[in-house]
N, C-alpha and C positions, 0 to 999 in steps of 0.2 A: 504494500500500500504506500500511498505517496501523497502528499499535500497537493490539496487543490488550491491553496492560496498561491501558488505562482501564478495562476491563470488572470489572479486579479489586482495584486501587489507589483509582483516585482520589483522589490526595492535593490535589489542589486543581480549582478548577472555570475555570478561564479559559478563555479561545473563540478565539484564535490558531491558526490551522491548522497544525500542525508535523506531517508524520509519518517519525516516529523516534521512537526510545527518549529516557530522557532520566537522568542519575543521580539515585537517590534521596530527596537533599538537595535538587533542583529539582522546582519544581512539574513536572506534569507537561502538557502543553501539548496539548491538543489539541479538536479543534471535535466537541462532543459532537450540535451540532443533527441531524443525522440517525438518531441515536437517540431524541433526546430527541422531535422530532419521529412517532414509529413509537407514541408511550404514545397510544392512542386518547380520542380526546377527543369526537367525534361519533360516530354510528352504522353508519359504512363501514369496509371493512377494511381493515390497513394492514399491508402488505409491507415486509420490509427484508432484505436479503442482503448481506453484507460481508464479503469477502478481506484475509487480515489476512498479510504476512511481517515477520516480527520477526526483528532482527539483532544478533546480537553478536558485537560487537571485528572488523565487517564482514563477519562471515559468515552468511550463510542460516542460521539455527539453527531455526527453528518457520516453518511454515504453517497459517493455521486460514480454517475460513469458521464463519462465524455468519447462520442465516436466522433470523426474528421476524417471526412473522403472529400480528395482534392484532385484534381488531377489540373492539365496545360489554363482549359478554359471556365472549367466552373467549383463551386464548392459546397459542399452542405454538411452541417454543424448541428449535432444534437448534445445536449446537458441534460443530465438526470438529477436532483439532488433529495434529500429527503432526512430529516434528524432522526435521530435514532436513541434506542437507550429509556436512563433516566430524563435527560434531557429532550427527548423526541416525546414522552409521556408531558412536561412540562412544554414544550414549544411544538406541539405537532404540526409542522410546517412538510410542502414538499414540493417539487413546480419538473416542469418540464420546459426547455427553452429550445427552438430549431431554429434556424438560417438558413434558407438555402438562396445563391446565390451566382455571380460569373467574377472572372480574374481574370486577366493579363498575367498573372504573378508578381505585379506589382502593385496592383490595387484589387479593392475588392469591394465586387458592387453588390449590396445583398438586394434580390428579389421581393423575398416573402421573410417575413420573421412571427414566429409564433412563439407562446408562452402560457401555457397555466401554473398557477400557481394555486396552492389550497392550506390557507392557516383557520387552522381548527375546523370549522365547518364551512366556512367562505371559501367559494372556487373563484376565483378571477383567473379570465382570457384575454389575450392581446394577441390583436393581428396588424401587423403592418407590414400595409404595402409599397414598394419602391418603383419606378419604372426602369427602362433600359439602361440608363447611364448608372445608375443607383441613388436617385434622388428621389426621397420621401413624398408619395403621393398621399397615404391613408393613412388613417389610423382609428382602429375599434376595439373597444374595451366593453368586456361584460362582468358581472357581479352574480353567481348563482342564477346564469343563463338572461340575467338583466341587463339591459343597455346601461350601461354607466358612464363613458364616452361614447354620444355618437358619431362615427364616420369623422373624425378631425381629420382634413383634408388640407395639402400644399398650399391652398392658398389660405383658405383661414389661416394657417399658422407658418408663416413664410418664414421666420427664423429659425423652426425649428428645421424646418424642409432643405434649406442649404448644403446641411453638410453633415445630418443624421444620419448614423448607421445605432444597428443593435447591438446589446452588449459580446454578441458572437462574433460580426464583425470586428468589430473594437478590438477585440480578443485576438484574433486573425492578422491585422494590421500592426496589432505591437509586436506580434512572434516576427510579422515577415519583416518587422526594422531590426529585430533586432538580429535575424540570418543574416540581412543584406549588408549590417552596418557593424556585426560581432561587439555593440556594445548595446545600454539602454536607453540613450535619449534618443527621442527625435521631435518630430512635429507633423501637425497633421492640418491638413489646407481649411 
């Protein structure tokens, strides 16, 4: 098992294999090549499935898996996560996140993004939609099958529309800076 918090920190890039958590104030220690390795680079496709249990103060607290199939021109991205334990009895949380989407290999434009999530007895859905270039057209939110945002659309909300991706995108984009550039700053347009 191995930390799913690189996926969302990364507060530093080192390659020592540790998996566990680590406190905040430490880098965070772990061997990204098997991600890193998944950003397609030639024209065949590239699979990655990974089982994540994350622990605190020794207990089971989160199980997640994460699959990534990528290949030259396009990408789709699933998250599972869900708490578990004493903690999962206390926070019963658990959501589902996909992206699918097309790349250059150097950008990535997502499609479609999908999400449920479920705390306690509340299921909330997200769907948003992107067009061709990958710029944010939609977006719909439901509440235990209820509209709760309806249809928020590019132009109603033009700032968000510019230059929104989802957090699997987002995800996607730091891993390929940090292949292309073997360190972890960068910037994003």
């Amino acid at each position: 098992a191995a930390s799913l918090a690189f996926l969302f920190f990364l507060p530093s890039c080192q390659h020592p294999a540790e998996a566990r958590l680590v406190p905040q104030e430490q880098p965070l220690t772990q061997d990204l090549s098997p991600v890193l390795n998944l950003i397609p680079t030639v024209n065949n496709r590239r699979n990655l499935n990974l089982d994540y249990d994350v622990y605190a103060g020794g207990f089971r607290a989160l199980t997640a898996s994460l699959a990534m199939d990528t290949d030259k021109s396009d990408y789709d991205i699933e998250l599972e996560a869900q708490t578990q334990g004493f903690i999962g009895k206390l926070f019963p949380w658990k959501a589902r996140y996909e992206t699918n989407g097309q790349t250059d290999g150097k950008r990535y434009r997502p499609a479609l993004h999908q999400a449920e999530s479920t705390w306690k007895k509340t299921i909330t859905t997200v769907e948003m939609k992107y067009d061709k270039k990958g710029v944010f057209k939609s977006k719909t939110e439901t509440e235990n099958s209820k509209p709760k945002i309806q249809n928020v659309s590019s132009e109603s909300s033009s700032k968000i529309a510019k230059s929104a991706v989802d957090i699997l995108t987002g995800t996607m984009q730091i891993l390929q800076g940090i292949n292309l550039t073997d360190g972890c700053s960068g910037k994003s347009q």
